[in-house]
Backbone bond lengths (Angstrom), bond angles and torsions (degrees), N, CA, C in turn:
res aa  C-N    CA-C-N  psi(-1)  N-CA   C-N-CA  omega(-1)  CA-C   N-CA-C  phi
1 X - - - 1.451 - - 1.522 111.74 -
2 X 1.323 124.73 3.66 1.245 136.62 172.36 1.267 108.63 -50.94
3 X 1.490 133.66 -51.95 0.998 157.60 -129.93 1.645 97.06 -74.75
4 X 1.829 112.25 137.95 1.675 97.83 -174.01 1.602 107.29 -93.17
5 X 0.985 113.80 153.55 2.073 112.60 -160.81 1.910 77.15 -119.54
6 X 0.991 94.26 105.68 1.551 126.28 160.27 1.418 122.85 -77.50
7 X 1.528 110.13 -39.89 1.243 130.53 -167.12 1.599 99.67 -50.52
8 X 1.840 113.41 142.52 1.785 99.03 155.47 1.425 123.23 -56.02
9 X 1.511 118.03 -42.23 1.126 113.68 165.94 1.528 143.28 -14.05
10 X 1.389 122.05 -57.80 1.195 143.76 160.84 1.144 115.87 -34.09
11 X 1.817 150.45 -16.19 1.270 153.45 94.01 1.107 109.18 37.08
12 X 2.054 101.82 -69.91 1.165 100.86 -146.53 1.867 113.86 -111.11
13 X 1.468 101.79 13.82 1.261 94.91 -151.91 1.555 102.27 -134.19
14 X 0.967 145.24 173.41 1.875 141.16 176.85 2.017 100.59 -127.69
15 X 0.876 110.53 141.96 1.213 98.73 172.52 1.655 105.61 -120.68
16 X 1.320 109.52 145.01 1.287 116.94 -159.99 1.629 124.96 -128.61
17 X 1.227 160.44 133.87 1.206 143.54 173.05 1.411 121.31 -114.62
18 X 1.290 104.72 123.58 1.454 100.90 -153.53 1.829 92.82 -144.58
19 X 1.506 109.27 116.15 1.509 118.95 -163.10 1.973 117.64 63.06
20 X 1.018 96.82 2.29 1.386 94.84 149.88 1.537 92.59 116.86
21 X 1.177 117.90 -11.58 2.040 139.89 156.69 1.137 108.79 -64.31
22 X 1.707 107.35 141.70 1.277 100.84 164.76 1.760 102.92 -104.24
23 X 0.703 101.11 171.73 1.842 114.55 -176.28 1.801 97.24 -146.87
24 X 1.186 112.28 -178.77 1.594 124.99 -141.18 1.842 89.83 -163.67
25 X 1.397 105.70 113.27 1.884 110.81 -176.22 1.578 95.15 -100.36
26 X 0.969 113.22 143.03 1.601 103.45 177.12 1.407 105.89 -115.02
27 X 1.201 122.58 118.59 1.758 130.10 -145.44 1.660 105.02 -82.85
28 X 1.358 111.26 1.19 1.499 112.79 -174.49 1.697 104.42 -82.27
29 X 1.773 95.96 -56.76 1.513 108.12 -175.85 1.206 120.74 -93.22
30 X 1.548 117.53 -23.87 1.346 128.05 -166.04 1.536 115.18 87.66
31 X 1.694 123.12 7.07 1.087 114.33 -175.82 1.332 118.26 -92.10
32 X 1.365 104.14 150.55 1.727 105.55 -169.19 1.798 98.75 -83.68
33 X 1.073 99.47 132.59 2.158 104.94 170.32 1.503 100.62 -119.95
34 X 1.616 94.39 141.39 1.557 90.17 169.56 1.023 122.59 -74.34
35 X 1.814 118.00 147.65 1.055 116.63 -167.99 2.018 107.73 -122.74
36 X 1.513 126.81 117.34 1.108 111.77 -165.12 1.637 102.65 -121.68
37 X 1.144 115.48 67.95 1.424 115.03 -162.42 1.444 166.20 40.10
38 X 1.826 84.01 25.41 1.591 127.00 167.83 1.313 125.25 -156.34
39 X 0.916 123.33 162.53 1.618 134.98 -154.60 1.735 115.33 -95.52
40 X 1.745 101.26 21.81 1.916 95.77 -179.38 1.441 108.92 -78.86
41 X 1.357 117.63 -15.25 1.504 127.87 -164.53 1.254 106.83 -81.71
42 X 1.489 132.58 -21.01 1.387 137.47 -100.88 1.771 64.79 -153.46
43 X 1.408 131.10 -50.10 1.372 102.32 -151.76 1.570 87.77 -110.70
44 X 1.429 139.37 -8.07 0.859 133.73 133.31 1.608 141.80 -20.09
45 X 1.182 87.72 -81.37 1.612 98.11 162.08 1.758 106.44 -43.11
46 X 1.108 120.49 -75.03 1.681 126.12 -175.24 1.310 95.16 -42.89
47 X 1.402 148.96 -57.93 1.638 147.22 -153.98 1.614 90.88 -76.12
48 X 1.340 129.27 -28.42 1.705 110.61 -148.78 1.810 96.63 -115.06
49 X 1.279 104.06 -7.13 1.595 100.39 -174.10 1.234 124.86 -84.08
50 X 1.444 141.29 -137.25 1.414 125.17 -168.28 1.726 102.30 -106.01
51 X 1.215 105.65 178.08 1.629 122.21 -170.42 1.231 104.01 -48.21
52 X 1.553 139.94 -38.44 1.338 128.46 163.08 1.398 124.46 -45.71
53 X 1.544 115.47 -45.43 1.685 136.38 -162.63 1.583 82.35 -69.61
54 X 1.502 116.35 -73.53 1.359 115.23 -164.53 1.096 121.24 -63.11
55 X 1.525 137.52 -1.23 1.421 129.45 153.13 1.173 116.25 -61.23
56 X 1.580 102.42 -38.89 1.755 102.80 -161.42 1.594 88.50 -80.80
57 X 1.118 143.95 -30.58 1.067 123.46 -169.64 1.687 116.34 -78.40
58 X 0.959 100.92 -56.20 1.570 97.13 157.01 1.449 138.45 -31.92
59 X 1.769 105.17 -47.01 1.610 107.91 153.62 1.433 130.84 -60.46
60 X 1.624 105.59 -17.23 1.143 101.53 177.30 1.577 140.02 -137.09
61 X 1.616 85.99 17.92 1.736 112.01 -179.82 1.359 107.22 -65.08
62 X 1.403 124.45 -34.60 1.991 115.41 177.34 1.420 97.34 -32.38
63 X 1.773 108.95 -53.51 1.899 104.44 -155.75 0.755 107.46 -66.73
64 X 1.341 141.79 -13.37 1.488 133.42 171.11 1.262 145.81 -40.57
65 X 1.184 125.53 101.07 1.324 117.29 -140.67 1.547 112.52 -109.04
66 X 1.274 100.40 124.50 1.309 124.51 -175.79 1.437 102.82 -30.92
67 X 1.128 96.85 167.26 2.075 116.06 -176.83 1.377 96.12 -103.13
68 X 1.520 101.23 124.94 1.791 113.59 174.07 1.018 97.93 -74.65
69 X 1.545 113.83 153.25 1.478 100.52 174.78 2.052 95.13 -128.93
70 X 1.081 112.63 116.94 1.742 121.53 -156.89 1.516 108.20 -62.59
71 X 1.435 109.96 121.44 1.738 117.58 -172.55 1.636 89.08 -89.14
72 X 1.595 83.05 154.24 1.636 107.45 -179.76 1.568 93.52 -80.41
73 X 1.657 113.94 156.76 1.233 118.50 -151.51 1.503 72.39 -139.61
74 X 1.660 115.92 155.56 1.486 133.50 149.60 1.233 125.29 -38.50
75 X 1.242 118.35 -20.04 1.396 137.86 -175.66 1.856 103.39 -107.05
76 X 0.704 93.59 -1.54 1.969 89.94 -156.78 1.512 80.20 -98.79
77 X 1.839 128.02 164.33 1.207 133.52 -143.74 2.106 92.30 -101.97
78 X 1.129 114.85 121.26 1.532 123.19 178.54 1.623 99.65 -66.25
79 X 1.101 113.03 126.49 1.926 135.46 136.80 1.099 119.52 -47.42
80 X 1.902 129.52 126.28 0.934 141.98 -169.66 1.335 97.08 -86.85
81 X 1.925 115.89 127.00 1.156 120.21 162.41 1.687 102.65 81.14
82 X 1.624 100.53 31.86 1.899 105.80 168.67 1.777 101.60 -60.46
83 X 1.144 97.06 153.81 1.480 107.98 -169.38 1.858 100.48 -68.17
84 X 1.275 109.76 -29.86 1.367 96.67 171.09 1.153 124.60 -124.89
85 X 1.340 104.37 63.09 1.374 141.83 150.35 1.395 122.99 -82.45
86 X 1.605 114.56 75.41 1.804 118.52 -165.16 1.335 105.11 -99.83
87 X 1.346 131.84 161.06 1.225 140.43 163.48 1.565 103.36 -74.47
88 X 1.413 135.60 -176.13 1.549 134.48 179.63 1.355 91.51 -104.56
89 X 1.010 123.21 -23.44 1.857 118.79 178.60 1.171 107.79 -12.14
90 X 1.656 121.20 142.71 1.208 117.87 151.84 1.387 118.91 -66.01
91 X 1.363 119.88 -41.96 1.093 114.30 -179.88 1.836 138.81 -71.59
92 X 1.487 104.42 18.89 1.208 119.33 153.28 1.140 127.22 -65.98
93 X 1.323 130.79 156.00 1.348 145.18 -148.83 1.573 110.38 -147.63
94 X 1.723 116.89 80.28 1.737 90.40 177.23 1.189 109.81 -72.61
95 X 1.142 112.98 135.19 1.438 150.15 148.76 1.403 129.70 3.45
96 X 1.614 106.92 -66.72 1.339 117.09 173.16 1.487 92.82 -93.04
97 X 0.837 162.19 -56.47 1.644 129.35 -179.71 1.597 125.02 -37.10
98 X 1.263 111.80 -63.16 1.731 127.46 162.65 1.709 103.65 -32.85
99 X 1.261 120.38 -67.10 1.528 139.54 -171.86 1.674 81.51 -35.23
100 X 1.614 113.72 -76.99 1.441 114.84 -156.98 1.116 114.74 -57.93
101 X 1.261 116.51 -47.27 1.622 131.35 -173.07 1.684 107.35 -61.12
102 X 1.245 116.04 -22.70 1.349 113.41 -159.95 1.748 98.35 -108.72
103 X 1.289 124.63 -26.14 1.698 123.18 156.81 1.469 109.52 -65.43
104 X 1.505 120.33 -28.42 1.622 109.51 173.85 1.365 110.03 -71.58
105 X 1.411 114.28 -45.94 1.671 114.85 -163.78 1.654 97.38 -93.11
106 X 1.031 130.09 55.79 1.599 131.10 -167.92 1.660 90.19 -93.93
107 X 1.776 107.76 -59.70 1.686 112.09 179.37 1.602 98.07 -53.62
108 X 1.010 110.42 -79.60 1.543 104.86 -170.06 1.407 135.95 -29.65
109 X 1.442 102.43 -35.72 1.854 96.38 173.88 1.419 98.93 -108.35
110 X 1.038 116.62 20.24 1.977 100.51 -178.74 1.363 113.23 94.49
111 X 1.592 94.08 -169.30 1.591 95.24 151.14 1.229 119.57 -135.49
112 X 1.399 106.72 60.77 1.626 113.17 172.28 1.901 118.72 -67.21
113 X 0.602 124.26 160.00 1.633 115.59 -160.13 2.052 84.79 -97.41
114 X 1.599 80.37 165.57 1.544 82.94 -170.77 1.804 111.47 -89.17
115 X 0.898 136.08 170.45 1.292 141.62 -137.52 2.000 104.61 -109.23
116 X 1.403 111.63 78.45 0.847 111.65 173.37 1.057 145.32 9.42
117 X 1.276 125.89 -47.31 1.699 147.13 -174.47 1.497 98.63 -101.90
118 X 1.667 130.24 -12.68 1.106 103.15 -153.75 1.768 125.79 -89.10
119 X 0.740 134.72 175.38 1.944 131.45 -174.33 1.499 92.31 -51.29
120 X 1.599 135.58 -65.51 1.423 139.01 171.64 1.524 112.67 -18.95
121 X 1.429 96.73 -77.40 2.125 104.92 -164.88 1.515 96.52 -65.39
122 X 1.373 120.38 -57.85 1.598 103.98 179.61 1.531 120.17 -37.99
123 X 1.638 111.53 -55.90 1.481 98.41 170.68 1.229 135.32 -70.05
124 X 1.540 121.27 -3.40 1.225 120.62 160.58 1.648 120.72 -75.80
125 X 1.746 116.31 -45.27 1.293 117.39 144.82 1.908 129.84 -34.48
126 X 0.962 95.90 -74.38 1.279 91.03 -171.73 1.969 108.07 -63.30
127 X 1.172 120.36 -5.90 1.401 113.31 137.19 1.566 147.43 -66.13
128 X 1.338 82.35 -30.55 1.743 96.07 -175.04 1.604 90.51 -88.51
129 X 1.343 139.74 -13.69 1.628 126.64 -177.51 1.326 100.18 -94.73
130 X 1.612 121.33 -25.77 1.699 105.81 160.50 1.056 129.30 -72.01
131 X 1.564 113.59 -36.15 1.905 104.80 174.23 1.619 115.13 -65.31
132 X 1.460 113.96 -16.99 1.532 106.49 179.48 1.305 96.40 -87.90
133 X 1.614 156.45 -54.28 1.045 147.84 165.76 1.621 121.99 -45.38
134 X 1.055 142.52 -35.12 1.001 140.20 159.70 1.717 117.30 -76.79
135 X 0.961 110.92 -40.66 1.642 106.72 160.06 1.604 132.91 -73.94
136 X 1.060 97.48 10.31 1.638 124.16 -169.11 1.242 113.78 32.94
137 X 1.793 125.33 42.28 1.651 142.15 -164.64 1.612 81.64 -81.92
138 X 1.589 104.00 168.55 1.395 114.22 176.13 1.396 117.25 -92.33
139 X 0.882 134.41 141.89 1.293 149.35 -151.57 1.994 106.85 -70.43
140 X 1.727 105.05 -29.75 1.296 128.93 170.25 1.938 108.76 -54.93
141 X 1.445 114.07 -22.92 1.243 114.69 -165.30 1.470 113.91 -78.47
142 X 1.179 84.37 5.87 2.371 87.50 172.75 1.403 98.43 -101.26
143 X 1.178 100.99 -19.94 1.510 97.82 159.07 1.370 158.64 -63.96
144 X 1.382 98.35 -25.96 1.532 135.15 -164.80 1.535 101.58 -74.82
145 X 1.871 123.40 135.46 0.787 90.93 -169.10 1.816 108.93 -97.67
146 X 1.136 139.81 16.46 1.293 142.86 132.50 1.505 126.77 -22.64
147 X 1.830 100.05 -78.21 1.230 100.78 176.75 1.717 120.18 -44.74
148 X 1.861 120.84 -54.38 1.282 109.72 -179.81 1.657 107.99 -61.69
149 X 1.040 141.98 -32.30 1.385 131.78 163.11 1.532 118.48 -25.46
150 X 1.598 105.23 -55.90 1.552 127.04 172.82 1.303 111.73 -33.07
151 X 2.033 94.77 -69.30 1.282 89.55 -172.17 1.428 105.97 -92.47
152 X 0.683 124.31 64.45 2.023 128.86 158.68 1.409 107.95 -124.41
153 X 1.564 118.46 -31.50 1.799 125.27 -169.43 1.543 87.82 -88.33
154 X 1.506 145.90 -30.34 1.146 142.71 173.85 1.922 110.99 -72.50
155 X 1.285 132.22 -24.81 1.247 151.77 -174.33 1.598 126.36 153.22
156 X 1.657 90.40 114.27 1.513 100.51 -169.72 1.195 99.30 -55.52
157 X 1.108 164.24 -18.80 1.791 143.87 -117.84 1.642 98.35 -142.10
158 X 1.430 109.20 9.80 1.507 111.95 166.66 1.689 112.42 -102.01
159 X 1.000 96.87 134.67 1.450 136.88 -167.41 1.218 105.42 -83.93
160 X 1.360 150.65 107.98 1.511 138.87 170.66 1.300 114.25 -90.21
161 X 1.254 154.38 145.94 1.277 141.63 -167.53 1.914 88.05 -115.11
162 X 1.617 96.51 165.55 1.925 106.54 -176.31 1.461 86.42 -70.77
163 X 1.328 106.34 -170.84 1.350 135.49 -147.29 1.598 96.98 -106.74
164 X 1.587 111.29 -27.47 1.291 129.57 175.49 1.646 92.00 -53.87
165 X 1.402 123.38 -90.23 1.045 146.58 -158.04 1.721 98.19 -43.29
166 X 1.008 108.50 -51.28 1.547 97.81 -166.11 1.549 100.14 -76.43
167 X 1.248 123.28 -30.46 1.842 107.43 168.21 1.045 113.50 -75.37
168 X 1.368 125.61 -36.13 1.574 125.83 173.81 1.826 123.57 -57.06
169 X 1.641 110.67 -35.26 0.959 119.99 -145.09 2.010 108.00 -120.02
170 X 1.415 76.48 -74.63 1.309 91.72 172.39 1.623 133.16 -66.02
171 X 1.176 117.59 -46.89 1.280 129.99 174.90 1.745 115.83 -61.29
172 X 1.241 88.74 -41.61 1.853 99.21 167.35 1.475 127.02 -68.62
173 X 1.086 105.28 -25.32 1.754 117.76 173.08 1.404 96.87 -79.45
174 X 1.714 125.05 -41.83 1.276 111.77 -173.49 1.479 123.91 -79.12
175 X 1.484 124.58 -10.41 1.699 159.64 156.39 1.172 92.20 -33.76
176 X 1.521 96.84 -87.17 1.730 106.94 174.96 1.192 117.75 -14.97
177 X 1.684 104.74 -82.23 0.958 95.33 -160.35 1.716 132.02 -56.26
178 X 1.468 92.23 -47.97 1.481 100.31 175.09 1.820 104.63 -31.36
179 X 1.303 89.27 -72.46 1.968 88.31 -165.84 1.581 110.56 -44.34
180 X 1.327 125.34 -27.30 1.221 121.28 174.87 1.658 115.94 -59.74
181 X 1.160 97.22 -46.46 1.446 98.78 168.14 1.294 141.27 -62.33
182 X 1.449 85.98 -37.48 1.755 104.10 168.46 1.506 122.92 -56.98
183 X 1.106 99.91 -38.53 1.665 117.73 -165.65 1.290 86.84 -92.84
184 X 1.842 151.54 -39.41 1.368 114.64 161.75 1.279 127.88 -75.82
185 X 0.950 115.54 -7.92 1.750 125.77 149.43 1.306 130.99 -50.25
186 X 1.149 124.80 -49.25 1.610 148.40 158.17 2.063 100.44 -68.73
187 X 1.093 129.01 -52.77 1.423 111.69 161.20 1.480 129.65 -60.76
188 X 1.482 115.28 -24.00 1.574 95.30 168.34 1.499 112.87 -96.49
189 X 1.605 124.49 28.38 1.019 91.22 -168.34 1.642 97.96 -110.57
């Protein structure tokens, strides 16, 4: 209970420890809300209760303060296969530059599809096999015929490969890599 309550909330509420819990009195009604070491319960209760609760909450929902949401730090533990995780190759391609450059010059080169092998489609591939692996989507969804719709209204000239190819092909190059990394990760440490 050390802890300093900044929140506007705190107005309205006592915080209390009682069996070794803290609990949260709400000074309007006297009702106890649970309290688990943030204030959603707390402004809950005030938004959902009777015409008294919801005045005060209304007077005082501006202060409400948004939910931090905690940035990864230099120190904080790296993800295998972070999206900007590049080789020095020249022949890399970031991503969002290409993306832009390639919706401007769409009239200009046609719409010949982009070149399988090239630095571009690989990095668009080997993106689209992390959002399905990290989103744990089914592997069937390059399949779907929606999704390729998607990606055709985003740029005709992408190429989706079967479902074969990207478990066969793609996903295994990205295995690799990860474990390669892993294992010099686990050697320097």
């Amino acid at each position: 209970m050390g802890n300093k309550k900044t929140s506007a909330i705190w107005k309205f509420f006592e915080l209390l420890s009682v069996n070794e819990k803290e609990i949260a009195v709400c000074c309007l009604c006297k009702t106890t809300v649970p309290y688990k070491g943030n204030t959603t319960n707390l402004w809950f209760h005030l938004e959902r209760g009777d015409q008294l609760h919801k005045d005060e909450f209304a007077a005082i929902s501006s202060l409400k303060q948004p939910a931090t949401k905690r940035k990864r730090t230099e120190s904080g533990p790296n993800r295998l296969l972070d999206g900007n995780d590049r080789d020095n190759n020249d022949d890399d391609v970031d991503a969002n530059t290409s993306a832009s450059s390639s919706r401007n010059s769409r009239t200009e080169t046609g719409s010949q599809p982009y070149e399988m092998g090239g630095a571009y489609m690989k990095a668009i591939l080997r993106s689209l096999a992390i959002f399905l692996v990290r989103g744990m989507h089914p592997l069937s969804m390059i399949e779907d015929k929606h999704f390729r719709e998607f990606i055709k209204v985003i740029d005709s000239r992408i190429e989706l490969p079967s479902r074969k190819t990207l478990s066969h092909t793609i996903l295994p190059e990205l295995y690799a890599e990860a474990k390669a990394k892993l294992q010099t990760e686990l050697s320097q440490a």
